[in-house]
C-alpha positions as CSV (number, residue, x, y, z in Angstrom):
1,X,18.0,0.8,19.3
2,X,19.0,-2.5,18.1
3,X,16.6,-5.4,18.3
4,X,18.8,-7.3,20.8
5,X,18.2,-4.6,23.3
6,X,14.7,-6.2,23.0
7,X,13.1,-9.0,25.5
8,X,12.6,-11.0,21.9
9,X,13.1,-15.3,21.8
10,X,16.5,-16.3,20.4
11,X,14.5,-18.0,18.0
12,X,13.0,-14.7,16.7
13,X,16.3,-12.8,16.5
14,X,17.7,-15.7,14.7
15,X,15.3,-14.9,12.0
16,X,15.9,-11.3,12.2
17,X,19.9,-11.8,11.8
18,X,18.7,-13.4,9.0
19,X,16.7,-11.0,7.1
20,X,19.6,-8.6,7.6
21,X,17.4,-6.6,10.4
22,X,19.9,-5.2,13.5
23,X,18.5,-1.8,14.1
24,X,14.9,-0.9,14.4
25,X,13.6,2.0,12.4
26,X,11.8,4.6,13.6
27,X,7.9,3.5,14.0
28,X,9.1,0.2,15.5
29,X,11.3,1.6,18.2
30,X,7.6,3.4,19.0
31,X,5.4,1.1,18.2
32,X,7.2,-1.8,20.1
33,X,6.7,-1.3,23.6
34,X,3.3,-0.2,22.9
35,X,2.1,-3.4,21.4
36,X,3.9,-5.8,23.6
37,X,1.9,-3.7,26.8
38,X,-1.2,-5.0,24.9
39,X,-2.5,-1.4,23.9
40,X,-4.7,-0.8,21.0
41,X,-3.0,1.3,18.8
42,X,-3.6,4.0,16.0
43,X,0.4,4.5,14.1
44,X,0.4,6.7,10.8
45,X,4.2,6.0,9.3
46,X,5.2,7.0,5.8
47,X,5.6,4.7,3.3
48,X,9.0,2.0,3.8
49,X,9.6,2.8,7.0
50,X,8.9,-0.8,8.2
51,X,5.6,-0.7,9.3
52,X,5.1,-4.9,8.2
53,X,7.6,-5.9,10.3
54,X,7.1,-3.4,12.9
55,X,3.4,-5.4,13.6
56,X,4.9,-8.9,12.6
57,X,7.5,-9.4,15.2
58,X,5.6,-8.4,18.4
59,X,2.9,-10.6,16.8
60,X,5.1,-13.5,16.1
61,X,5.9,-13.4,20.0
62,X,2.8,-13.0,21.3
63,X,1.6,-16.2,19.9
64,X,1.2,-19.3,22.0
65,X,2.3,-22.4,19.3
66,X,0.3,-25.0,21.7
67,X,-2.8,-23.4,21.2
68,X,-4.2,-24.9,17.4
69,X,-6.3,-21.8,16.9
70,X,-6.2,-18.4,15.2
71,X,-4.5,-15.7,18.2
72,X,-3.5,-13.3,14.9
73,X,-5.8,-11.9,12.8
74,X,-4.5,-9.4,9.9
75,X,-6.7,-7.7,7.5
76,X,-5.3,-6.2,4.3
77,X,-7.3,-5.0,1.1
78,X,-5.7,-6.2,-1.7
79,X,-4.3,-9.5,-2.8
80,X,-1.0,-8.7,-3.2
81,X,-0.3,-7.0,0.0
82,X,-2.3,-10.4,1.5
83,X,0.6,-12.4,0.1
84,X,3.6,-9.6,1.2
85,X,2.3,-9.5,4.6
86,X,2.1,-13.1,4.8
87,X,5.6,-13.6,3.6
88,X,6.9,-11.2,6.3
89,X,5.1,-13.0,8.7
90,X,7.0,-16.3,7.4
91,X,10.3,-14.6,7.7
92,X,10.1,-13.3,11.1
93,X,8.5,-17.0,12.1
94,X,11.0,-18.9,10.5
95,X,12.8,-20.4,13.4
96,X,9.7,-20.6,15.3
97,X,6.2,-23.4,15.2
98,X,3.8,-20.6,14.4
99,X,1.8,-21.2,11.3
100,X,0.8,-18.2,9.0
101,X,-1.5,-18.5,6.5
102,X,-3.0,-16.0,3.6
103,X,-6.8,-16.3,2.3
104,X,-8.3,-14.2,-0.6
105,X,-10.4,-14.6,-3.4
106,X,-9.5,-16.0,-6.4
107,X,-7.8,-19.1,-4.8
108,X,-9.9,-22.6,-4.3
109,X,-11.5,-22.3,-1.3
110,X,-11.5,-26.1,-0.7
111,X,-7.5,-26.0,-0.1
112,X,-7.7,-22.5,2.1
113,X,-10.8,-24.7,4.3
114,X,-8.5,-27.5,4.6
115,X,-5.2,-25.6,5.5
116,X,-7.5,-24.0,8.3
117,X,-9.4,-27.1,10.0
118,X,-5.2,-28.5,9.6
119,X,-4.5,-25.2,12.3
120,X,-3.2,-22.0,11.7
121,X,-2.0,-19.3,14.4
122,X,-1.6,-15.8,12.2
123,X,-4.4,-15.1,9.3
124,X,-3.6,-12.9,6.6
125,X,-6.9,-12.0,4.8
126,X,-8.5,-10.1,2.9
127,X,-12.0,-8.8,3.9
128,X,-14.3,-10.6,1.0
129,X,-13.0,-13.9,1.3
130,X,-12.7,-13.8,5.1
131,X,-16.6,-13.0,5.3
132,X,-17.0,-16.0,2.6
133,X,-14.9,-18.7,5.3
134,X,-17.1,-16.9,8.1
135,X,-20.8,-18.1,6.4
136,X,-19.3,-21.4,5.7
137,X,-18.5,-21.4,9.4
138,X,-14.7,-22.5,9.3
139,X,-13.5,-19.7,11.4
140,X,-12.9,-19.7,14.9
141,X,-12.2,-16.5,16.4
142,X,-12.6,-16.8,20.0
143,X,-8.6,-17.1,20.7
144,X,-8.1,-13.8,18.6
145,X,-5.4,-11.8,20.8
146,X,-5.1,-9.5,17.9
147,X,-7.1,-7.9,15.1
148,X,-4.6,-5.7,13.1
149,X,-5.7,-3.4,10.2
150,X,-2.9,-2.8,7.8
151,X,-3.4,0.2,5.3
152,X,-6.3,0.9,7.8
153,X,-7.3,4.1,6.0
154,X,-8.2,2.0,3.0
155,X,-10.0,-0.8,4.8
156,X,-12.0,2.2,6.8
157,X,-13.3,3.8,3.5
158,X,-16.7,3.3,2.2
159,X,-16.8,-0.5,0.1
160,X,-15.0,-1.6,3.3
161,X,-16.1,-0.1,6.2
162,X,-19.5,-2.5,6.2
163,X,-17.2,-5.7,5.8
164,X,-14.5,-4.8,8.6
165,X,-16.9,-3.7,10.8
166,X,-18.5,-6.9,10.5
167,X,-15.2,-9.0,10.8
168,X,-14.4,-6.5,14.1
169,X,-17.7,-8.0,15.6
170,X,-17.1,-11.7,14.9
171,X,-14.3,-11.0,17.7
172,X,-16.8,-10.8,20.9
173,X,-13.7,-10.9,23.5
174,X,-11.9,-8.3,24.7
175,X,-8.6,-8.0,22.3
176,X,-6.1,-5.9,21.1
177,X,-6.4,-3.8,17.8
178,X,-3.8,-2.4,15.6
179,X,-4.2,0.1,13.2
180,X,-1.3,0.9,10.4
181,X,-0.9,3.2,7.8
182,X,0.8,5.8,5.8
183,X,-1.7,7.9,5.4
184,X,-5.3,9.4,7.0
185,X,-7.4,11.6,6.5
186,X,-9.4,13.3,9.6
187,X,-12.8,11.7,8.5
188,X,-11.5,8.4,8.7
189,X,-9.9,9.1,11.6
190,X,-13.0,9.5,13.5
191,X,-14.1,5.6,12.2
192,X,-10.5,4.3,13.0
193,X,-11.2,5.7,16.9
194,X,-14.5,3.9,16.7
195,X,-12.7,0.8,16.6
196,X,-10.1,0.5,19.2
197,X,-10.0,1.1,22.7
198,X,-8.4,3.7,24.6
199,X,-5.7,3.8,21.9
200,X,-1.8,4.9,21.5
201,X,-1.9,7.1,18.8
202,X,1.6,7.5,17.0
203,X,2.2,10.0,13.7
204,X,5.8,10.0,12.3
205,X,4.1,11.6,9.5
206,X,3.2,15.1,11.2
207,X,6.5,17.1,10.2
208,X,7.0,16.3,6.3
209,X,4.2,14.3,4.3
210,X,6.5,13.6,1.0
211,X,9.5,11.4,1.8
212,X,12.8,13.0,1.2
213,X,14.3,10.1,0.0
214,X,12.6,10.3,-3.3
215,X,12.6,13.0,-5.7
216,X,9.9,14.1,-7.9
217,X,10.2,14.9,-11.2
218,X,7.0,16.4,-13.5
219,X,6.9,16.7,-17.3
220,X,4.6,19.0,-18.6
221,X,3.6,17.2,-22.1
222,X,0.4,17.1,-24.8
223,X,-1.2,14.1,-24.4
224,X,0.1,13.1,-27.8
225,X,3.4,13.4,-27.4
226,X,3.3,11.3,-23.9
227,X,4.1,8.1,-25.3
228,X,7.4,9.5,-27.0
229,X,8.1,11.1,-24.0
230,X,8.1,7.8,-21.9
231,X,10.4,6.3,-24.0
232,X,13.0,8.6,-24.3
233,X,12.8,9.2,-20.9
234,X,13.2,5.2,-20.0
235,X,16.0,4.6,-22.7
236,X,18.1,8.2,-21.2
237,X,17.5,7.2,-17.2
238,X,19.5,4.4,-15.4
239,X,16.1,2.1,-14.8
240,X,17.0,-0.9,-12.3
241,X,13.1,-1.4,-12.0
242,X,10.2,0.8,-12.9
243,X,6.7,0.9,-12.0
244,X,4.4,2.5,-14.7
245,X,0.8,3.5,-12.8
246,X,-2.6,4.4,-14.7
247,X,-5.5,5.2,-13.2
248,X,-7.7,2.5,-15.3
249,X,-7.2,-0.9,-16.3
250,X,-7.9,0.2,-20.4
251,X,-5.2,2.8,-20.4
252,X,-2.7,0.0,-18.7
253,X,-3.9,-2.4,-21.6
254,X,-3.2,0.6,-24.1
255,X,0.1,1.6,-23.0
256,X,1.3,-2.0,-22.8
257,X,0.6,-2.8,-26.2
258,X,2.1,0.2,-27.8
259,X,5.9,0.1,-25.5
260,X,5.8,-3.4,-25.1
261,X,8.2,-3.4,-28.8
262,X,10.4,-0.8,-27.9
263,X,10.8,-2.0,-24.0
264,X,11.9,-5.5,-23.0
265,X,11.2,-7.1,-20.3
266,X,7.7,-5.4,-19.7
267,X,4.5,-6.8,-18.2
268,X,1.2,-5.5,-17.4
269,X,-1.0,-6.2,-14.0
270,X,-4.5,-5.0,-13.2
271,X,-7.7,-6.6,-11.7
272,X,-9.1,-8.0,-14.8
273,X,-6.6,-10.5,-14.7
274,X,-6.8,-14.1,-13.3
275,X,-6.0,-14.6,-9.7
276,X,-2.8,-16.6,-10.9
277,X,-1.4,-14.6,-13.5
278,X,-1.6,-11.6,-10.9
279,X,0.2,-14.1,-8.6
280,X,2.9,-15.1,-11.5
281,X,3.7,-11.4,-12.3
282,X,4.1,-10.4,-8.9
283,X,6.6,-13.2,-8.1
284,X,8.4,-12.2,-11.5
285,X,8.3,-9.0,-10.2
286,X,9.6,-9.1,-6.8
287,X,12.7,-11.5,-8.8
288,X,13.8,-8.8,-10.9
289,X,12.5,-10.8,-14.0
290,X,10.7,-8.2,-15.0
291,X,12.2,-4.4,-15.1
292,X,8.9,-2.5,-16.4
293,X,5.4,-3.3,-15.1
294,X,2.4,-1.1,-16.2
295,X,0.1,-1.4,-13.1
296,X,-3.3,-0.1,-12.0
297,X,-3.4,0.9,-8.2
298,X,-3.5,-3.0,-7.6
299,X,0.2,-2.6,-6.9
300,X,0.1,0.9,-5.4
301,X,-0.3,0.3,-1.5
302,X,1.9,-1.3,1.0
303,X,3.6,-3.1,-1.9
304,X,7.8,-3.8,-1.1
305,X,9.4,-4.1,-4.1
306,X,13.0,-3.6,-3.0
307,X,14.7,-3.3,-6.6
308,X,12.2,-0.3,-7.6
309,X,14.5,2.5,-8.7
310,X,11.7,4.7,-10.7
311,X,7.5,5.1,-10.2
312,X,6.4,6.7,-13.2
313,X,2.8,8.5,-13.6
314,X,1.7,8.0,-16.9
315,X,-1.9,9.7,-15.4
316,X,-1.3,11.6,-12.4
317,X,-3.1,10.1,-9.6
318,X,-6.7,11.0,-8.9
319,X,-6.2,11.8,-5.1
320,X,-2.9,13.0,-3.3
321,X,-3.0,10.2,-0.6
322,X,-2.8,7.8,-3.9
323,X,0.1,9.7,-5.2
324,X,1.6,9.4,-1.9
325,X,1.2,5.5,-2.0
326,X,2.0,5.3,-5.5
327,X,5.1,7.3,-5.0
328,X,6.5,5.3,-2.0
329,X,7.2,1.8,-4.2
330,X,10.9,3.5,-4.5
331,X,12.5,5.4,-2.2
332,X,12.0,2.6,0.7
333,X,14.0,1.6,3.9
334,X,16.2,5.4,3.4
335,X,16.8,4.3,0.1
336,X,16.9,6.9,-3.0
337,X,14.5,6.9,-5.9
338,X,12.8,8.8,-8.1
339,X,9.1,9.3,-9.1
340,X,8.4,11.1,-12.5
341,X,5.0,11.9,-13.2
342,X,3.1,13.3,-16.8
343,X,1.3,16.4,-16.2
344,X,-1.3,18.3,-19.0
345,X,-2.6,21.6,-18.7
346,X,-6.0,19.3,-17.4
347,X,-3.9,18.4,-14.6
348,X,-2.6,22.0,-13.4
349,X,-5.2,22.6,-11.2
350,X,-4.9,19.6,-8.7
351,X,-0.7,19.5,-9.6
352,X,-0.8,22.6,-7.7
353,X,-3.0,21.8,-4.8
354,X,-1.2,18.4,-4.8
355,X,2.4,20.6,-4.7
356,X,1.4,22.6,-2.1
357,X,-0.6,19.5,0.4
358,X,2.2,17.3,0.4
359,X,5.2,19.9,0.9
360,X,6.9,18.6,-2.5
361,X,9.8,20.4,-4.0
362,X,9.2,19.9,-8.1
363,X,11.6,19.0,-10.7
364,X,10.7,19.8,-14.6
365,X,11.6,18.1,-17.7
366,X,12.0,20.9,-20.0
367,X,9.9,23.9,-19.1
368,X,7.5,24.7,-16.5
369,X,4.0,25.5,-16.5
370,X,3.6,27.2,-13.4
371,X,6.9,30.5,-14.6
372,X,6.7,29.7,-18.8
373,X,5.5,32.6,-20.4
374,X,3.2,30.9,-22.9
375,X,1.9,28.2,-19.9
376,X,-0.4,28.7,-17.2
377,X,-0.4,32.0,-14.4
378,X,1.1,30.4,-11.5
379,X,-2.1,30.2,-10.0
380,X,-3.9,28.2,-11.9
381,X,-7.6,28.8,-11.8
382,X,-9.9,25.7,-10.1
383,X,-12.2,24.4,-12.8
384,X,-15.2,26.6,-13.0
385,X,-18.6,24.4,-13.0
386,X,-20.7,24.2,-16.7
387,X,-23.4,26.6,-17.3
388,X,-26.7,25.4,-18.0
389,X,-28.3,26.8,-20.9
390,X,-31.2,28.5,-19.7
391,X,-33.9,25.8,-21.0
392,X,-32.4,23.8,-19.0
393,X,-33.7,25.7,-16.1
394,X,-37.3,26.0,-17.4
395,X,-37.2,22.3,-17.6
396,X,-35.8,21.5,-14.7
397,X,-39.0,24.0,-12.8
């Protein structure tokens, strides 16, 4: 379906014309009618399939310019995506008088307070900084039409269930809410139903949970030979842009400072840093002026970063729903890309589980573990819990 097969303002599909957008994908040719009806809705799509725009242009319309007052309400968990979505929003709005505006922690609150009392129509927030504007009683929320959750599995977890449940309360009208993300898990289903009423629930996500636009490759490797593994790998591989992920802000600071030599043109981005470095890396980033970033999972959901070719594991991910999102910088909008991802015989276990949950056909580097005759069975045994010494016991009685 095209989008001017849609009852959208010429002034919206002005914009669209100009971000290149003629065809809706997938998850907004379903999600469409169902949020212009003014349904709550619960939509699980995987990862660039358009899911930003696919709540930002029915939002974009639904807002009435004349009214000075928050009618759009997003909530996001990270900084980065806060920014993104806000951008989006921007793009689609372009030709139009509604005012976005992002709020988050780490910028002076003074100038976000201002730009609100000035009058802003979509709010982009994320949840710690929203609460913050709510007990200094800037908000106004009583023309809310819409409450959307973006990477709502995230913002339903435990850390941000308290705070969104809060924010969900502020908004004491009857309104619409829209839930969006790539990925779910059944328990946090049950809180995502809690929230919305009588709710359209839409899965594109049901038939294959590993995109087939992106192909994953694994290198089985001692942990000391890693690093000259990466490098090799990153000076043989046609890189357009790569995104390095570790699963802790010392191993990012590590790995930086021993590449940063051999690889030009590589930065580093975790939470530790200031709110406007973050902001000056991302913007580098998204610019192509900077082809390697080394990144904690402050970069790993909902980011688009069009230019991506390669996601690289230097740790594989703790949880499979993070590999999912960390996987899905590349491979966006039907594009192809490829995700390569370190493995030691630590990691077999969950490699296999993670194999097997997410319907992924493997690549190897060199040999692997699962068939070599000096690796691993192919069923690799789960960890077995410690033995206690049996003092232990008597002390523990």
């Amino acid at each position: 379906m095209k989008f001017t097969e849609l009852n959208l303002p010429h002034n919206i599909l002005k914009s669209l014309r100009r971000m290149g957008f003629e065809e809706l994908t997938p998850i907004q040719e379903a999600t469409y009618p169902v949020i212009a009806r003014g349904q709550d809705l619960c939509a699980l799509a995987e990862t660039g399939s358009g899911k930003t725009s696919a709540c930002a242009i029915p939002l974009v319309q639904k807002i009435d310019p004349e009214i000075k007052a928050i009618q759009g309400l997003v909530l996001v968990p990270t900084r980065e995506l806060c920014l993104q979505y806000m951008r989006e929003v921007e793009k689609v709005a372009e030709n139009t008088s509604v005012v976005p505006f992002a709020v988050y922690g780490g910028m002076e609150k003074g100038f976000q307070i201002s730009m609100l009392n000035h009058g802003v129509h979509i709010l982009v927030a994320t949840p710690g900084r929203l609460i913050d504007l709510v007990y200094d009683r800037v908000l106004d929320f009583s023309q809310v039409k819409v409450a959307i959750l973006d990477e709502a599995d995230e913002l339903l977890k435990v850390g941000f269930l308290e705070d969104i449940e809060f924010i969900l309360s502020c908004i004491v009208h009857e309104h619409q809410t829209l839930l969006f993300s790539a990925t779910m898990a059944d328990d946090i289903k049950k809180l995502a139903h809690d929230c919305l009423r009588d709710p359209v629930h839409i899965s594109l996500v049901k038939t294959r949970a590993a995109p087939v636009s992106i192909d994953h490759w694994f290198i089985y490797a001692h942990p000391n030979a890693k690093q000259a593994e990466l490098l090799r790998y990153l000076k043989a591989e046609k890189v357009k842009q790569a995104i390095i992920f570790c699963n802790a802000r010392h191993l990012v600071d590590k790995l930086y400072r021993a590449i940063k030599r051999e690889c030009r043109d590589t930065e580093y981005i975790h939470a530790g840093l200031s709110q406007d470095v973050r902001s000056s890396i991302f913007n580098r980033f998204t610019k192509q002026r900077i082809r390697f970033l080394i990144a904690t999972d402050v970069v790993g959901r909902g980011m688009d970063f069009t230019h991506v070719s390669h996601v690289i594991n230097w740790n594989l991910p703790k949880g499979d729903e993070q590999y999912t999102h960390r996987t899905g910088r590349t491979g966006r909008m039907g594009r192809k890309g490829k995700a390569f991802t370190f493995v030691t015989r630590h990691d077999l276990p969950h490699l296999e589980q993670l194999i097997q949950a997410k319907k992924i056909v493997p690549h190897w580097v060199g040999k692997d573990p699962f068939k070599s005759e000096d690796g691993p069975p192919h069923t690799a045994r789960p960890p077995q819990p410690k033995r206690r010494h049996r003092h232990y016991y008597r002390r523990r009685r």
